[in-house]
C-alpha positions in Angstrom: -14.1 -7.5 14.0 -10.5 -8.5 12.9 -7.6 -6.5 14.6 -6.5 -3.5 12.8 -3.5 -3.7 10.3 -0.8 -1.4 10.5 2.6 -2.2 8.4 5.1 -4.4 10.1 8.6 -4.6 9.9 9.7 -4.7 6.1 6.5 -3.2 5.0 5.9 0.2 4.3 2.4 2.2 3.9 1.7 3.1 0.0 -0.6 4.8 -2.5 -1.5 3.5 -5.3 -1.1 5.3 -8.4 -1.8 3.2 -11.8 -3.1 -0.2 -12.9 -0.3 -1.9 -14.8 -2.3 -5.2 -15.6 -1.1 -8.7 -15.1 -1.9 -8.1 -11.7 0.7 -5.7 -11.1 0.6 -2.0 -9.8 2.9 1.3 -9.7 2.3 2.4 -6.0 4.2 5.5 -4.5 5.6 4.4 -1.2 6.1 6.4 2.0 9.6 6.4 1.5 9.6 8.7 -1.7 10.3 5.5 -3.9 7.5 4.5 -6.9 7.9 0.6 -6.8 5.9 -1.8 -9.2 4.3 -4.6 -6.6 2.4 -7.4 -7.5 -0.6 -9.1 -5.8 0.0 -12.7 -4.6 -2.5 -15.0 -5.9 -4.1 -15.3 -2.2 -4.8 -11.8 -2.7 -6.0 -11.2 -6.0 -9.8 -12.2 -5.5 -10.7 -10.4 -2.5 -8.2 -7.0 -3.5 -9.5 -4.8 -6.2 -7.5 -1.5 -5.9 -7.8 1.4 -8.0 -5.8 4.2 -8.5 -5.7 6.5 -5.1 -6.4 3.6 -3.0 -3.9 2.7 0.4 -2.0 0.1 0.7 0.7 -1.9 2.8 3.5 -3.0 0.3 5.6 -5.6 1.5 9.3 -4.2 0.0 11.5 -7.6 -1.6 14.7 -8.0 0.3 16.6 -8.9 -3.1 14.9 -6.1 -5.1 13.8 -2.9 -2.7 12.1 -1.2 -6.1 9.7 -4.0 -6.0 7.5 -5.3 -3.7 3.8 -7.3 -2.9 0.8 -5.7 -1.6 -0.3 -7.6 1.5 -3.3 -5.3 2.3 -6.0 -3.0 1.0 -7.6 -0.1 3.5 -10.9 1.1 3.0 -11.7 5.0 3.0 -13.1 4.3 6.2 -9.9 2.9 8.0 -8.3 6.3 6.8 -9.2 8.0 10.1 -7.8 4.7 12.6 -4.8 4.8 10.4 -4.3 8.8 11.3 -5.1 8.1 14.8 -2.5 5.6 15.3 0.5 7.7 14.2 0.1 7.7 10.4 -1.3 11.7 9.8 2.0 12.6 8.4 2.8 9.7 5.9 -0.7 9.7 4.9 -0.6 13.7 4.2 2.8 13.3 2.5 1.5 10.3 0.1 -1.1 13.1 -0.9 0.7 15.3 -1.7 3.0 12.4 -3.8 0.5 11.2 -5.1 
């Protein structure tokens, strides 16, 4: 089993609200912000998101609305995720969301 993923430094923990196409998504951030993000090509084949899914959005230094989403959790990671600090944001992206 592969270690955990939590967001690193410049990335922030997101939900995903709509599909925008052309591989590009409008995800509510835990900051408050709604950025577009895209997903890089090494993502795109093994990410299908939908709307309500969780993601980690990598925030662009040179455009902080926008951003790339580096990873996809499962409904099941929800729990590790509350475990390790997360409860709050995850409740407040609910409620965003």
């Amino acid at each position: 089993m592969s270690e955990f993923r939590v967001p690193a430094e410049g990335e922030i923990l997101g939900k995903v609200l709509e599909l925008l196409g052309d591989n590009r998504v409008k995800v509510v951030c835990q900051d408050g912000e709604v950025r577009v993000a895209r997903i890089p090509g090494r993502y795109r084949k093994r990410l299908w998101l939908k709307p309500g899914d969780y993601v980690i959005v990598a925030v662009w230094d040179f455009d902080p609305k926008k951003g790339d989403v580096v990873h996809k959790y499962e409904k099941r990671d929800l729990d590790e995720l509350r475990r390790r600090g997360y409860a709050e944001v995850i409740d407040n992206l609910e409620k965003l969301g």
